[in-house]
C-alpha positions in Angstrom: 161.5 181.4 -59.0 163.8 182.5 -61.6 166.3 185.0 -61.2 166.1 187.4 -64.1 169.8 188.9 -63.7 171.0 184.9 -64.6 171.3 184.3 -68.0 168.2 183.6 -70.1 167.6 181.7 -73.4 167.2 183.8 -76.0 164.2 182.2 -78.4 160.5 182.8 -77.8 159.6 179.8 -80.0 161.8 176.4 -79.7 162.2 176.0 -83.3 164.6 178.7 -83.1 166.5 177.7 -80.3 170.1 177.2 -79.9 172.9 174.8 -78.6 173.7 177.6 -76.4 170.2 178.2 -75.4 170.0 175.2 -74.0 173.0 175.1 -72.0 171.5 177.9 -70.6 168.6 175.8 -69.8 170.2 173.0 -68.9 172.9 175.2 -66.1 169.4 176.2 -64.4 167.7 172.7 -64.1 170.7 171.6 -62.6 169.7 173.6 -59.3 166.0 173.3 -59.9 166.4 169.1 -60.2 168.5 169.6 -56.7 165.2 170.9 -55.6 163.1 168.1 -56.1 163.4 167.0 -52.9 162.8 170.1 -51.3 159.2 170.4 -53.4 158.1 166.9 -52.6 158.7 167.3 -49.0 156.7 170.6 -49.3 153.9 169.2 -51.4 153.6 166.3 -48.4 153.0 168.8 -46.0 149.8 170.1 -47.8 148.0 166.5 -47.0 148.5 167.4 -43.4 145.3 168.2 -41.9 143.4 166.7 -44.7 141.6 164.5 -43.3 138.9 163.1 -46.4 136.7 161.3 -43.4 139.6 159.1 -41.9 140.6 158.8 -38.5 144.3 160.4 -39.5 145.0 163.0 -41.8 146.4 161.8 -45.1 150.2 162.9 -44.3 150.1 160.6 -41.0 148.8 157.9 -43.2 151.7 158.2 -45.9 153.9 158.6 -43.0 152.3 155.7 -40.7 152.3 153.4 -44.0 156.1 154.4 -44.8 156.6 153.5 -40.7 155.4 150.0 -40.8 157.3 149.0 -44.0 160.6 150.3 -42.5 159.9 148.5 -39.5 159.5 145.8 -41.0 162.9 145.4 -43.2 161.8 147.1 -46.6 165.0 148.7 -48.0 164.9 153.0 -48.6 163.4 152.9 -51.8 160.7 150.6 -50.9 159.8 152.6 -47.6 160.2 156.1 -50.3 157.5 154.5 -52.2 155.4 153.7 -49.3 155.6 157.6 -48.0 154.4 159.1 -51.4 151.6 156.5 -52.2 149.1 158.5 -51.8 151.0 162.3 -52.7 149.1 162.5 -55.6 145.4 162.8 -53.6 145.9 167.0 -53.3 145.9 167.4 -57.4 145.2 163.7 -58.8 141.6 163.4 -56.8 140.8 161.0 -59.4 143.9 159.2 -60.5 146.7 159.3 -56.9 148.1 156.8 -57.5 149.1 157.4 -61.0 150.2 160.7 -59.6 152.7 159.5 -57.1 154.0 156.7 -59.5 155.0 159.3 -62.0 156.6 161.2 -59.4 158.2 158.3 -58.7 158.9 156.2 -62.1 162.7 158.2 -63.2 163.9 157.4 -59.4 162.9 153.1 -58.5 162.8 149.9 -60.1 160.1 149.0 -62.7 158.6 146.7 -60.0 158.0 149.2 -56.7 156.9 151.9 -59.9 154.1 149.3 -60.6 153.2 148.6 -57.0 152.6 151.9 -56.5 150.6 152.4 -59.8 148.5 150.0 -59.5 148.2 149.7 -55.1 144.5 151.8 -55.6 142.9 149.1 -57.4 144.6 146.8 -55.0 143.2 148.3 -51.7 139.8 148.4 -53.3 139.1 145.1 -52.5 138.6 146.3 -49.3 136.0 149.0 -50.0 134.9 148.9 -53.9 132.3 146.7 -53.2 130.7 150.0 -50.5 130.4 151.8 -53.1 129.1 149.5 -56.1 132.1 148.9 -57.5 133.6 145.4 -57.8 136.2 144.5 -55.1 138.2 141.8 -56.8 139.2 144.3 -59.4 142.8 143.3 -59.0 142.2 140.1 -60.0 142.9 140.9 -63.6 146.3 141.1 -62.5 146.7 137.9 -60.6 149.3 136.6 -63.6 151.2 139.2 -63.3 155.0 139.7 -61.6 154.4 142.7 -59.6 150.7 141.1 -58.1 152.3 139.7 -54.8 154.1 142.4 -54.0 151.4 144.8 -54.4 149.2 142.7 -52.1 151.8 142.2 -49.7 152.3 146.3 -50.0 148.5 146.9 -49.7 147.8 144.2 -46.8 150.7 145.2 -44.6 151.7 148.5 -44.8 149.0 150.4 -46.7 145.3 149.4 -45.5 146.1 149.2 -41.8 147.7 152.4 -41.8 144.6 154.6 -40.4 145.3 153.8 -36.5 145.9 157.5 -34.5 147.4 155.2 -31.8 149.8 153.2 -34.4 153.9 154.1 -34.4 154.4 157.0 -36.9 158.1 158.1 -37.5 157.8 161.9 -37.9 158.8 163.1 -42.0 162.1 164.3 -40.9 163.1 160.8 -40.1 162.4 159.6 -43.8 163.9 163.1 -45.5 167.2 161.6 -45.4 165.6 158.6 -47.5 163.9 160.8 -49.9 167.4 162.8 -50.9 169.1 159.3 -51.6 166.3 157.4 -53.3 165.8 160.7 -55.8 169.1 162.0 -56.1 169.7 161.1 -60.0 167.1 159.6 -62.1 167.9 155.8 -62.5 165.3 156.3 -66.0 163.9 159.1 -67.4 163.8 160.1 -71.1 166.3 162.9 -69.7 168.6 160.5 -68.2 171.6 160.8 -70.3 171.5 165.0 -70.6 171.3 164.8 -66.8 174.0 162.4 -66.1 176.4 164.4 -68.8 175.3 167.7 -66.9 
């Protein structure tokens, strides 16, 4: 929430806004971008208890899928990605994973950005074909650079993630992750006004 007795721009249309305005502006993101981390932990909480028909609730799976790719060697911002894979299903229903990987995109490489992008289509080839849809979807991707990774992401860390009895680090074990992997935007259209904040 803002606090009122701070400073405040003074335009009510941005065509008539100011240098000055925006430093304004720009002094309160600096504490509100601190907060991102804060909010993301918070919006992961709300998948707990949400179920959707699986044997674990959705936070467990982005927590059980974040588990088995740090156990298995994947550096921070790899294991980052794999905990907020599916943190768009609360208000992207139709389009997570898009969601989480423009969450994501200012903070990891161009390659783990298109992993997570794109891992839906991936894991469908393990259900789309349930539902009438075709399964080897991701096969119009076979050519490209990121398609091995995503199926390695997908194969090993992602689809088996639904076990109750599988190892699944608690969130306060990855917070520490989370800070470091979003602490400054490594690309964002906002980049160089953050970085000369």
């Amino acid at each position: 929430m803002s606090d009122v007795t701070q400073p405040q721009a003074t335009f009510t249309d941005m065509k008539d806004s100011t240098a000055e305005d925006w430093q304004v502006i720009a002094d309160h993101f600096r504490a509100f971008g601190k907060g991102l981390p804060d909010r993301i932990m918070a919006h992961l909480q709300l998948l707990q208890g949400d179920f959707g028909g699986f044997a674990i609730d959705r936070l467990n799976h982005c927590l059980q899928t974040a588990t088995r790719a740090h156990r298995d060697g994947k550096d921070e911002e790899y294991v980052v990605c794999a905990l907020l894979h599916d943190i768009g299903d609360t208000l992207g229903s139709y389009n997570h994973a898009d969601v989480a990987a423009a969450i994501l995109q200012p903070f990891v490489s161009e390659d783990n950005h298109w992993m997570v992008k794109h891992h839906a289509i991936f894991q469908g080839y393990y259900f789309f074909h349930h539902l009438g849809m075709d399964r080897d979807m991701r096969e119009q991707f076979k050519d490209h650079p990121c398609y091995r990774q995503t199926l390695e992401f997908v194969t090993e860390y992602d689809s088996p993630a639904f076990d109750p009895a599988a190892e699944t680090l608690p969130l306060d074990y990855f917070e520490p992750m989370l800070r470091r992997v979003m602490s400054r935007p490594r690309q964002s259209l906002y980049k160089q006004a953050v970085e000369s904040m």
